[in-house]
Backbone as JSON, one array per atom type, in Angstrom:
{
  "sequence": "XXXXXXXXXXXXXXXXXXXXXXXXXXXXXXXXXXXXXXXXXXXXXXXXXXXXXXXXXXXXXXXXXXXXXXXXXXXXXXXX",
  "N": [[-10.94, 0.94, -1.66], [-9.6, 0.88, -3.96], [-7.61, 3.07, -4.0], [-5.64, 1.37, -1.81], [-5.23, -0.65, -3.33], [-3.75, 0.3, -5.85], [-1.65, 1.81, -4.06], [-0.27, -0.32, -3.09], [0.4, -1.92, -5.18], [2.04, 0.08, -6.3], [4.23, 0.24, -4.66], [5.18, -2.39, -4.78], [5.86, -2.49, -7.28], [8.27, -0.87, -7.34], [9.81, -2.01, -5.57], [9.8, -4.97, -6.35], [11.67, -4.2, -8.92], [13.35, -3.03, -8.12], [15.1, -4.66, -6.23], [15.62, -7.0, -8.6], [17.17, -4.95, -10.1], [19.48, -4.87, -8.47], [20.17, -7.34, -7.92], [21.71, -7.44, -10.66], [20.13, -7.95, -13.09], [18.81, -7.46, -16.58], [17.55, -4.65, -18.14], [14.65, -5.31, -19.05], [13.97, -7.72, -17.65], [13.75, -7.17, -15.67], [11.8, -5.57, -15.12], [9.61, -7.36, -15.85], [9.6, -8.7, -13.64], [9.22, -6.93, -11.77], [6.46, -6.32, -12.78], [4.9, -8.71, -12.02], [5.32, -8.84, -9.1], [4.36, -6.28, -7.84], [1.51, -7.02, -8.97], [1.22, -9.12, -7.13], [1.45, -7.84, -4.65], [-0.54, -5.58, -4.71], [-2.75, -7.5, -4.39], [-2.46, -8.51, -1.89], [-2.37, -5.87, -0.03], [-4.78, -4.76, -0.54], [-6.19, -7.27, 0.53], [-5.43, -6.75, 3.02], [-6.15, -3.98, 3.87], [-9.28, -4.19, 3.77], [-9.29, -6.1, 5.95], [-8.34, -4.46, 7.77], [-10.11, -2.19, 7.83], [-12.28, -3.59, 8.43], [-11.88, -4.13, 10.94], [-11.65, -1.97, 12.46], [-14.71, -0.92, 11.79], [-15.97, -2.56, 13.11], [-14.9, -2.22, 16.14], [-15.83, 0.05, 16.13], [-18.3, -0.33, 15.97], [-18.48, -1.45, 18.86], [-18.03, 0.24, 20.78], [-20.12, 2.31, 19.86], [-22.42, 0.12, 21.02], [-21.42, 0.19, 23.55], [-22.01, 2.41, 24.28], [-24.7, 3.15, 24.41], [-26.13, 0.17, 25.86], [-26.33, 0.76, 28.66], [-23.72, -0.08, 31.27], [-23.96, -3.3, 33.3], [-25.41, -2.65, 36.96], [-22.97, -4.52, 39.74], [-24.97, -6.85, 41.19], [-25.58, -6.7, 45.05], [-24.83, -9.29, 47.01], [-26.61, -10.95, 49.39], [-26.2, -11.03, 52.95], [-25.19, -13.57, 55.3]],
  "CA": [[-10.05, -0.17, -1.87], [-8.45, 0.86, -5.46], [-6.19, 3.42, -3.69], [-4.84, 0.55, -1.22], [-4.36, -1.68, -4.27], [-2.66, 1.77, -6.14], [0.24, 2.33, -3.33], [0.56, -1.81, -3.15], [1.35, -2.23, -6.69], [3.9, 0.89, -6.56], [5.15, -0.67, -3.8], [5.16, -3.63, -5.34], [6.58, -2.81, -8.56], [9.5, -0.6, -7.06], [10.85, -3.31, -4.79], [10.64, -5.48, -7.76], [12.27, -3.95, -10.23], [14.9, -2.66, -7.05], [16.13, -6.01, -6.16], [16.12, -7.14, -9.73], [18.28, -4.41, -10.83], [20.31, -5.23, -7.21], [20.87, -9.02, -8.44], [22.15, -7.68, -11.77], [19.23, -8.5, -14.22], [18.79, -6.53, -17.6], [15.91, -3.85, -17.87], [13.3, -6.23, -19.65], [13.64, -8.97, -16.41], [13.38, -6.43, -13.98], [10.26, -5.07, -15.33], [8.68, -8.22, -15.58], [9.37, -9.12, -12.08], [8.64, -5.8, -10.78], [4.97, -6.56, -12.7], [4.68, -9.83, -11.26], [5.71, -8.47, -7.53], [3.21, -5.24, -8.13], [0.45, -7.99, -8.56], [1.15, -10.09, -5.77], [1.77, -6.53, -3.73], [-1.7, -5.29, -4.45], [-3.52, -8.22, -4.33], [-2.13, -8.37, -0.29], [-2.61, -4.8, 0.27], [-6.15, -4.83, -0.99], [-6.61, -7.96, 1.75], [-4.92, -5.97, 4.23], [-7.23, -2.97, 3.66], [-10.22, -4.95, 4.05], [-9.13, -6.74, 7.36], [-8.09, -3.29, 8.97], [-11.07, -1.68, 8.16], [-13.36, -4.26, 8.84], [-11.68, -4.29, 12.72], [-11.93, -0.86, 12.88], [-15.93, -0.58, 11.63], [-16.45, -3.62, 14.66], [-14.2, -1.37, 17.59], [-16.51, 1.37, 16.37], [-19.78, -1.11, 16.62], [-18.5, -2.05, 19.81], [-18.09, 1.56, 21.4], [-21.84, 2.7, 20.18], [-23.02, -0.43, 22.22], [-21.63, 0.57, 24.99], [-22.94, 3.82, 24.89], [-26.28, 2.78, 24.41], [-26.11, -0.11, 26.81], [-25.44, 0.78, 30.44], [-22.72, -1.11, 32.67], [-24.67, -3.4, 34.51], [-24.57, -2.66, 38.71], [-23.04, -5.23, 40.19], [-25.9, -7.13, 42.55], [-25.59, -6.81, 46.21], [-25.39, -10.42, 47.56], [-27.19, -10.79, 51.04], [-25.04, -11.59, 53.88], [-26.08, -14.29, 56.01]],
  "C": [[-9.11, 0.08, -3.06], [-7.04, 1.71, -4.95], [-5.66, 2.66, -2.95], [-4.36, -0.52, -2.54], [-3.34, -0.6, -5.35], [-1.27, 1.48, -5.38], [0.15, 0.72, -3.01], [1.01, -1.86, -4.46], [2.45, -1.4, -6.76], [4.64, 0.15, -5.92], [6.28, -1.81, -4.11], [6.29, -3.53, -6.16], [8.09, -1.97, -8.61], [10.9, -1.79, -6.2], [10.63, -4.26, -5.93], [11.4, -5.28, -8.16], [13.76, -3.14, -9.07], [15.52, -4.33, -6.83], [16.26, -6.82, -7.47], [17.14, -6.46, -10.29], [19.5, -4.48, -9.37], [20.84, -6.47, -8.0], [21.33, -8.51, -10.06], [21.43, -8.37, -13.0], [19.31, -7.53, -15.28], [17.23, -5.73, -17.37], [14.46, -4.7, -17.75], [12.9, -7.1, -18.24], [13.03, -8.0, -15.18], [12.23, -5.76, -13.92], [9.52, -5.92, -15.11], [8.53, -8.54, -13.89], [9.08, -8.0, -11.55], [7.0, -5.87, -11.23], [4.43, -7.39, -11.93], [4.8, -9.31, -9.78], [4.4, -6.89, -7.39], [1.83, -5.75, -8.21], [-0.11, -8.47, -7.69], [1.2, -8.71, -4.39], [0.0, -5.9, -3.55], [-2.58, -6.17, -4.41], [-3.38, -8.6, -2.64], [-2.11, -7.19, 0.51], [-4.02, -4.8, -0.18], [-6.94, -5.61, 0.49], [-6.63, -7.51, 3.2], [-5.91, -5.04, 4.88], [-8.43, -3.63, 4.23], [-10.4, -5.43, 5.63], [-9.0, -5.67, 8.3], [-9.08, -2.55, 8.93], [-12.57, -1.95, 8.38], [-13.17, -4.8, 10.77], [-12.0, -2.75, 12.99], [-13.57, -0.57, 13.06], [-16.4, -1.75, 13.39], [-15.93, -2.94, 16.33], [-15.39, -0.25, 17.09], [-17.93, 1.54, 16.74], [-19.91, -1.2, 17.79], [-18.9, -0.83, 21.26], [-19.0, 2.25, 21.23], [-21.91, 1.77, 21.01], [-23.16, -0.08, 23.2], [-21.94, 2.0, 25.57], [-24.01, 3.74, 25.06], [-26.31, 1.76, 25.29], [-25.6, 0.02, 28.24], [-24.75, -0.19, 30.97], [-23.68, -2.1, 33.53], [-23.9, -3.52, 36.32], [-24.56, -4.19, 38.8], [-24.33, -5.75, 41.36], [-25.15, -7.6, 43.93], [-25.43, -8.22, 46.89], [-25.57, -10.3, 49.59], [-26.08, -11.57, 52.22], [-25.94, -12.54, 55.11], [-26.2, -13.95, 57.68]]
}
């Protein structure tokens, strides 16, 4: 999980501090908001992480099962 919160905060703190220095802010603002946005960036990449590899570990639960449980045959119904 620390390297998904890692490349969210870069993330984070480049698109910050890019559309800050886009809107014409001075260095100091655009740092702060690129911290603030680097925060909120890895704290949603972290969640992200979590959710995708907690679907993945369940598709991978799901595919032992069905190796280990057989298909059941359909039953025959009797014809009158």
């Amino acid at each position: 999980m620390k390297s998904y919160m890692i490349f969210g905060a870069i993330v984070g703190f480049l698109i910050g501090v890019g559309f800050s220095l886009t809107g014409d802010c001075s260095w100091s603002t655009a740092f702060w908001r690129g911290c603030a946005v680097a925060l909120v960036a890895a704290v949603l990449t972290r969640w992200w992480g979590r959710v995708w590899l907690e679907s993945l570990r369940d598709a991978n639960r799901q595919r032992q099962y069905k190796r280990m449980v057989p298909a059941e045959k359909p039953k025959a119904t009797p014809k009158p």
